[in-house]
C-alpha positions in Angstrom: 21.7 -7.0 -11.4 19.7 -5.7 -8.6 16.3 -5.8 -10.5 16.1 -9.7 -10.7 15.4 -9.8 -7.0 12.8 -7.7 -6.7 11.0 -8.8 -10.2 11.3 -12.7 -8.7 9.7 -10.6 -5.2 7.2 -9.3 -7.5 6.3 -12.1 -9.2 6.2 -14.5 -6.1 3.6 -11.8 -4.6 1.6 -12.1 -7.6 1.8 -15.4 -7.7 0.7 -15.8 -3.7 -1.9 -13.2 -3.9 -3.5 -15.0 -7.1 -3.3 -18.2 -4.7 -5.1 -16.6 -2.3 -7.8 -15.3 -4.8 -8.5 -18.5 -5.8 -8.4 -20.3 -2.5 -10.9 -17.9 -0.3 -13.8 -16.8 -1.4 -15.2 -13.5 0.4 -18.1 -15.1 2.4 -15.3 -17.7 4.0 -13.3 -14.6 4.5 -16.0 -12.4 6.2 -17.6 -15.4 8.2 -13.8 -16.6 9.4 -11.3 -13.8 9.5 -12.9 -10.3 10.4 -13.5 -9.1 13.3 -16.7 -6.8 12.2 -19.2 -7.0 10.2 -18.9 -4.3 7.2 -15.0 -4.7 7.9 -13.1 -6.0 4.3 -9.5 -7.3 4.5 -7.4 -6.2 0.9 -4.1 -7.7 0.0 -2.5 -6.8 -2.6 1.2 -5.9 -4.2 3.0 -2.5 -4.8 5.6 -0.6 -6.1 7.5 2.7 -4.5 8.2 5.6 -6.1 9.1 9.3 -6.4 8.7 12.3 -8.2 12.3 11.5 -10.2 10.9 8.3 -11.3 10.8 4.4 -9.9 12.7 3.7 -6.7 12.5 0.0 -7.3 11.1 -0.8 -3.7 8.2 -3.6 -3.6 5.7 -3.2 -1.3 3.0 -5.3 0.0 0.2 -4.0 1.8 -2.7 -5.6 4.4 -5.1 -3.5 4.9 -9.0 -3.7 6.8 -11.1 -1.1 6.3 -14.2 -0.9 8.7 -17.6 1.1 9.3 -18.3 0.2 5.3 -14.8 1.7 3.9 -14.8 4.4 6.6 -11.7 4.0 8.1 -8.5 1.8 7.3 -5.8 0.1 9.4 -2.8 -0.6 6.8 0.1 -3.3 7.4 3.0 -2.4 5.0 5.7 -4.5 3.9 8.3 -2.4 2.4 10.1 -5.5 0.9 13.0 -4.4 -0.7 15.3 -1.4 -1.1 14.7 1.8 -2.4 17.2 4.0 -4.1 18.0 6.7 -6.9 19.8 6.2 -10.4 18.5 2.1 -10.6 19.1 2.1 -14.0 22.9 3.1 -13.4 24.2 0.7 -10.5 27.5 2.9 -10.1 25.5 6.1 -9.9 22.4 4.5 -7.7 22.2 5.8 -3.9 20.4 3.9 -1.3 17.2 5.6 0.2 15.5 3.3 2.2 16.4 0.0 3.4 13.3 -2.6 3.6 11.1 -1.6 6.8 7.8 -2.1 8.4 5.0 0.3 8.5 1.5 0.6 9.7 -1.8 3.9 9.4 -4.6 4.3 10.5 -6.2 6.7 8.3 -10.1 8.3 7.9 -11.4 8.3 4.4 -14.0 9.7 2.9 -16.0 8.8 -0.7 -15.5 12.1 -3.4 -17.6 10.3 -5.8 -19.5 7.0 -5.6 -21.0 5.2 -9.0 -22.8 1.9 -8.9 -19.5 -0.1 -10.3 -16.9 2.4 -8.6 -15.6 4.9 -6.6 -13.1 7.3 -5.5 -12.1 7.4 -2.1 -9.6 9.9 -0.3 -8.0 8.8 3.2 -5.9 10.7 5.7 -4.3 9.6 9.3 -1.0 9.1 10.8 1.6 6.1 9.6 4.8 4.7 12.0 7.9 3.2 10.4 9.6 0.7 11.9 12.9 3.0 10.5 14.2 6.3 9.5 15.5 6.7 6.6 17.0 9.5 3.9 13.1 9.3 2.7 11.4 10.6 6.1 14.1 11.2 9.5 11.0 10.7 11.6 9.3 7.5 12.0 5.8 9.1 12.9 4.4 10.6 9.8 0.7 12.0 8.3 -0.3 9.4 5.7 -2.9 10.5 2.7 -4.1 7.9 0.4 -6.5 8.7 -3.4 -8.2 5.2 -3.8 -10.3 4.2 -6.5 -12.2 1.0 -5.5 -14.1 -1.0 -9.2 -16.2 -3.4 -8.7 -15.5 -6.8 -9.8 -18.7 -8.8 -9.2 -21.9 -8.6 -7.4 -21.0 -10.7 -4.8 -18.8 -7.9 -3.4 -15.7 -8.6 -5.0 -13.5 -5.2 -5.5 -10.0 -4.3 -6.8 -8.7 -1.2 -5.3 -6.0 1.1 -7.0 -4.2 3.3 -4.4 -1.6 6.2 -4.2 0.0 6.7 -0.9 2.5 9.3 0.8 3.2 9.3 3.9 5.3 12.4 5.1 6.1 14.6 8.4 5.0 17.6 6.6 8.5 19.1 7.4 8.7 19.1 10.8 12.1 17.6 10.6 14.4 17.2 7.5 14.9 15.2 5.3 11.3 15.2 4.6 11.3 13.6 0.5 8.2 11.2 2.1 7.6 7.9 0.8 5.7 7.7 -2.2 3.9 4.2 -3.4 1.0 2.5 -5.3 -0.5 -0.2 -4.4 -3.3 -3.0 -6.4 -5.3 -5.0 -3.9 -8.2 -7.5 -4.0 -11.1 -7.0 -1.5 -12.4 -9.8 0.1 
């Protein structure tokens, strides 16, 4: 019963993000919106999970990167709950409830084609809660990207893992664990 929330969620991002695609086209975004130029804005949709399997949380993530994919400020949505067991409602625990988060992180290309390239970041992330996930809302945040390129005009879809975790300065330290698709603009 719970999973027909967050699939309607995850469809209505999809659905808003494809919107968005089709509405703003990179030069109107780069010329109107950001702040710098060889800044990118990516939005895109999510999912949480951990090393046990899915947690079911939907995220969606806002992120600029700057200084040509140097460094990244991240907006996250953490849209929906996260818990244990989903597939078993009477045996499921609760391990995050929806929260705000933001990073700032440094990242740094491992390899670099002509059509793609992998990217790993690493910086600090605040959560606008606690939770059974991370007990401290200051955490380190590491990121492995890989960035394809769609066209030449600079389009990009970027595939990222992301944990953010205080490296067990205080327990519970599990971290939050989550993917993310996003469309450069």
């Amino acid at each position: 019963m719970r999973e027909a929330p967050a699939r309607r969620l995850w469809l209505a991002g999809c659905l808003i993000i494809g919107g968005l695609l089709g509405a703003v086209s990179r030069a109107a975004a780069a010329e109107s919106l950001l702040p710098c130029d060889g800044c990118e804005l990516r939005l895109g949709v999510g999912g949480t999970y951990h090393f046990w399997g899915r947690t079911g949380g939907t995220v969606i993530p806002v992120t600029l990167s700057f200084d040509h994919d140097r460094y990244e400020l991240g907006l996250f949505r953490m849209a929906t709950h996260q818990t244990t067991g989903e597939s078993d409602p009477h045996v499921s625990r609760l391990l995050a409830e929806p929260y705000w988060g933001v990073s700032a992180s440094r990242r740094w290309r491992l390899i670099g084609r002509p059509r793609w390239r992998l990217l790993f970041g690493f910086g600090v992330s605040y959560k606008s809660e606690s939770d059974p996930l991370n007990s401290t809302r200051w955490n380190f945040a590491s990121q492995l990207a890989m960035r394809v390129r769609l066209s030449d005009s600079g389009s990009d879809l970027e595939l990222s893992v992301r944990h953010w975790s205080n490296g067990g300065i205080r327990l519970p330290n599990r971290g939050q664990d989550f993917m993310t698709l996003s469309y450069a603009f």
